[in-house]
C-alpha positions in Angstrom: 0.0 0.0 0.0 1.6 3.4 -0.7 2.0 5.9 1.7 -1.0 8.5 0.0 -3.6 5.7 0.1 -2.6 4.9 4.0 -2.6 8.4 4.9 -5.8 9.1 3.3 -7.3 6.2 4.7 -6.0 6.7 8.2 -6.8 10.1 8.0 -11.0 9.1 6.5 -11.3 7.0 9.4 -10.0 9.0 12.1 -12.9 11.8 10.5 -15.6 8.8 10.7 -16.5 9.4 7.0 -17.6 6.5 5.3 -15.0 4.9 3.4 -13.8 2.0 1.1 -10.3 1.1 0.0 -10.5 -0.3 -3.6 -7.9 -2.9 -5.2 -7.2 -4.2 -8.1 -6.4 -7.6 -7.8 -4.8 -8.3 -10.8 -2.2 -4.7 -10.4 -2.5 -4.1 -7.2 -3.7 -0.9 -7.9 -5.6 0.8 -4.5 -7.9 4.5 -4.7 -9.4 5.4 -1.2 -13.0 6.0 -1.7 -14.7 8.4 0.3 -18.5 9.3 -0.1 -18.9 9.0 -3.7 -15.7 10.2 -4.9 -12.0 8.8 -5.0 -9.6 10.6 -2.1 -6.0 8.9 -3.5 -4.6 6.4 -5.3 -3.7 5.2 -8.3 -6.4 3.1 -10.1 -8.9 5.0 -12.4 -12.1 4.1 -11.8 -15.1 3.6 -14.4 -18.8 4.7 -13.0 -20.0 1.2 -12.7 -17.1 0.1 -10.0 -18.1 3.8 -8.4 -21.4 2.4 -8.0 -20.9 -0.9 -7.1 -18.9 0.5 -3.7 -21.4 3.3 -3.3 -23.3 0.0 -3.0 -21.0 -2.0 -0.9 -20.4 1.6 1.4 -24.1 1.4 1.8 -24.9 -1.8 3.2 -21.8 -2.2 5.0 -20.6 -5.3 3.3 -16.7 -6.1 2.2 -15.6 -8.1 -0.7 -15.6 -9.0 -4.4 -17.6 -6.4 -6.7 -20.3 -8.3 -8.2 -19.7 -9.6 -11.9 -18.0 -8.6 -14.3 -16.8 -5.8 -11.8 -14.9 -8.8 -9.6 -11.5 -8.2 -10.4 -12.0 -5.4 -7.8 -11.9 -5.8 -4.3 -13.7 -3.0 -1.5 -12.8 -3.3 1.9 -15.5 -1.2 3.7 -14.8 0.9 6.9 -18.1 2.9 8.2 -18.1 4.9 11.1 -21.2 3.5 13.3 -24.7 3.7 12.4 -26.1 7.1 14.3 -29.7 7.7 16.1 -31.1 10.7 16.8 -34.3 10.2 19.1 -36.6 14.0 19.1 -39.1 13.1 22.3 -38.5 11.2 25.3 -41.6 9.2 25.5 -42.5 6.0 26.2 -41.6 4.5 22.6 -38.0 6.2 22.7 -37.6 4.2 26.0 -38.0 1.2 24.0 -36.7 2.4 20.5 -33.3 3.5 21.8 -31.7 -0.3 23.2 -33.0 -1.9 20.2 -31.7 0.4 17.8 -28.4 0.0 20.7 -28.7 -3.6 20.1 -28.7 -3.3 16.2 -25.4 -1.7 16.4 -26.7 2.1 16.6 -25.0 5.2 18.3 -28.5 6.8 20.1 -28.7 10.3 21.3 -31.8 11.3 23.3 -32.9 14.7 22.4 -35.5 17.0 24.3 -35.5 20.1 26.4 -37.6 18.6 29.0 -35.4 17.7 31.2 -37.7 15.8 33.6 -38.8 13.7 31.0 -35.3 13.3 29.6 -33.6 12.0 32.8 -30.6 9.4 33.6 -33.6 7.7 35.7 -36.0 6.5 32.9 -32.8 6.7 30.1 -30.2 4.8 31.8 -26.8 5.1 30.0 -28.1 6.9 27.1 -26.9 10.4 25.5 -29.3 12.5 26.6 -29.0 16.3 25.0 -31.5 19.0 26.4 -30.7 21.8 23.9 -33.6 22.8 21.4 -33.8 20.1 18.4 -32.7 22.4 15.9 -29.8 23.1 17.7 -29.0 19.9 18.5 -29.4 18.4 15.4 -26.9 21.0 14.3 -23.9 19.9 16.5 -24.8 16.3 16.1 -24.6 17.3 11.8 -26.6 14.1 10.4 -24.6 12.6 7.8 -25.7 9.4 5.4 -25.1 6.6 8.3 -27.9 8.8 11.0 -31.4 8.4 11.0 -33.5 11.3 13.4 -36.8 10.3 14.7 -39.5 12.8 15.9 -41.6 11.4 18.8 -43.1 14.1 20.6 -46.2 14.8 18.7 -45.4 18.4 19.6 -44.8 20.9 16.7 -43.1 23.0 18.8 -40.1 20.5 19.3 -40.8 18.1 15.9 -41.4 20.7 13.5 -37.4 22.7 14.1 -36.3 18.9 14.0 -37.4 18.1 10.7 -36.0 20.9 9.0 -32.8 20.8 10.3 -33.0 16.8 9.2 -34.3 18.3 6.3 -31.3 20.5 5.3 -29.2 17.3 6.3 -27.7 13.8 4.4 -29.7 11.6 7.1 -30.6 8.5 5.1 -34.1 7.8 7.4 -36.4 10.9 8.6 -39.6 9.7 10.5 -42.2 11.4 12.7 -44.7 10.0 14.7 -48.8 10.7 14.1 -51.4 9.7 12.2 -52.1 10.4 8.7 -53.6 13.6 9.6 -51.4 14.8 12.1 -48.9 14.3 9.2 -50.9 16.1 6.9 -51.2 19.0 9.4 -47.3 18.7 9.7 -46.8 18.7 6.1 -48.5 22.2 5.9 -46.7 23.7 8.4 -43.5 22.6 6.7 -44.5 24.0 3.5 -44.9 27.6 5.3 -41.5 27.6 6.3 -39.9 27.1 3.1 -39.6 22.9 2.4 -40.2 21.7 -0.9 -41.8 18.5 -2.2 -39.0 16.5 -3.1 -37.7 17.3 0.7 -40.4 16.3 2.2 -41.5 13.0 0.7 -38.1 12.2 2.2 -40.3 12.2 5.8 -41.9 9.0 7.1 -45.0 10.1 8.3 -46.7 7.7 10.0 -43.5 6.7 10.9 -42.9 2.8 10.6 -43.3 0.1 8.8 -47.4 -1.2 8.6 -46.8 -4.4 11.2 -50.4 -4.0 12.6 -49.1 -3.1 16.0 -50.1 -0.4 18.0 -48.2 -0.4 21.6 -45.5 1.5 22.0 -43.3 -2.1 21.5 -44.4 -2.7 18.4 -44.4 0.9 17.2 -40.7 0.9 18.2 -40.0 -2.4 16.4 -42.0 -0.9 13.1 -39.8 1.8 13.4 -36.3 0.1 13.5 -37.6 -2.4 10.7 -38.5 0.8 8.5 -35.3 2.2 9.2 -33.3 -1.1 7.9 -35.8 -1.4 5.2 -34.5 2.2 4.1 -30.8 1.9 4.8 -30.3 -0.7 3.0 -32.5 -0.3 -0.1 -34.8 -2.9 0.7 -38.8 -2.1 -0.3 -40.7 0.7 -1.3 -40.0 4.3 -1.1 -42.1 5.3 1.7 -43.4 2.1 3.5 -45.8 3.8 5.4 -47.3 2.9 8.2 -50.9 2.4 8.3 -51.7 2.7 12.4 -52.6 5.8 14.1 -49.8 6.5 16.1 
């Protein structure tokens, strides 16, 4: 490995940007790969290899390209998965160790500090700053996924534009279909634009059929798989009143 490829890498890694170190196999040949675009190296690199380890960035996975791209080979190195949790209610108390145990970074967001306590979030990040604020030090990148859970606009509604104006690959907000509508509105008074939002989930979740705040949790994290990796319809929205 030459020294420009280590350093880039090293130096990718140590930023937690989503990275992939491409070879070559037959030359040997290395580029560091860094959020669509090639950091260093030496091997040129055609737009069907850059999307095959978008691809392989994406879903986390190492190895052979797929054919005929498998003379290549990405070693992936992702910073962890990130989840931002707007409300602490009773389904964040349950959302936040199963996205924990799914391999998630969680950080706890809300103002209201006697709701967002050590007591009922043991061991959690908990950030009492307003959402938009926090959302702005915690800068959502491609590998975070925010949640809005209050079913407050006051705290939801600054959440989801900041996620909004950010690369988070999952936005979803709890309420029924016309709580979302309602929310949609709003939005549109401050300025978002179709294409942003129909990036929200609204009702948030997968359509599982469940309705306690378990099962609303688990629709949630399923949803937020389904999207990170690609895996069903845009949307997938959930069909409960929550």
């Amino acid at each position: 490995m030459k020294r420009e490829v280590f350093d880039a890498l090293q130096e990718a890694r140590a930023a937690k940007r989503a990275t992939a170190l491409l070879t070559e196999l037959d030359s040997g040949r290395q580029a560091v790969m860094v959020e669509g675009g090639r950091l260093a190296g030496d091997l040129e690199i055609s737009q069907e290899v850059l999307s095959a380890v978008a691809a392989a960035v994406r879903h986390d996975r190492s190895g052979r390209l797929p054919e005929p791209l498998d003379g290549h080979f990405a070693a992936v190195f992702n910073p962890p998965l990130r989840l931002a949790v707007v409300g602490a209610v009773h389904i964040a108390q349950l959302l936040a160790p199963m996205a924990g145990l799914a391999g998630y970074e969680v950080t706890l967001i809300d103002p209201r500090q006697a709701w967002a306590s050590p007591e009922r979030f043991p061991g959690l990040t908990l950030v009492d700053d307003w959402p938009d604020e926090a959302l702005a030090k915690l800068a959502p990148d491609s590998r975070t996924a925010v949640v809005t859970l209050t079913h407050d606009p006051k705290l939801d509604d600054p959440a989801l534009v900041a996620a909004l104006n950010s690369e988070a690959f999952y936005l979803g907000a709890l309420g029924s279909r016309r709580t979302h509508a309602k929310r949609l509105e709003r939005l549109r008074t401050q300025g978002c634009e179709e294409a942003a939002l129909a990036r929200i989930h609204g009702p948030i979740g997968l359509p599982l059929g469940g309705r306690s705040p378990a099962e609303i949790a688990i629709a949630v994290l399923a949803q937020m798989t389904q999207v990170l990796h690609d895996a069903g319809p845009a949307g997938g929205r959930r069909e409960a009143t929550a």
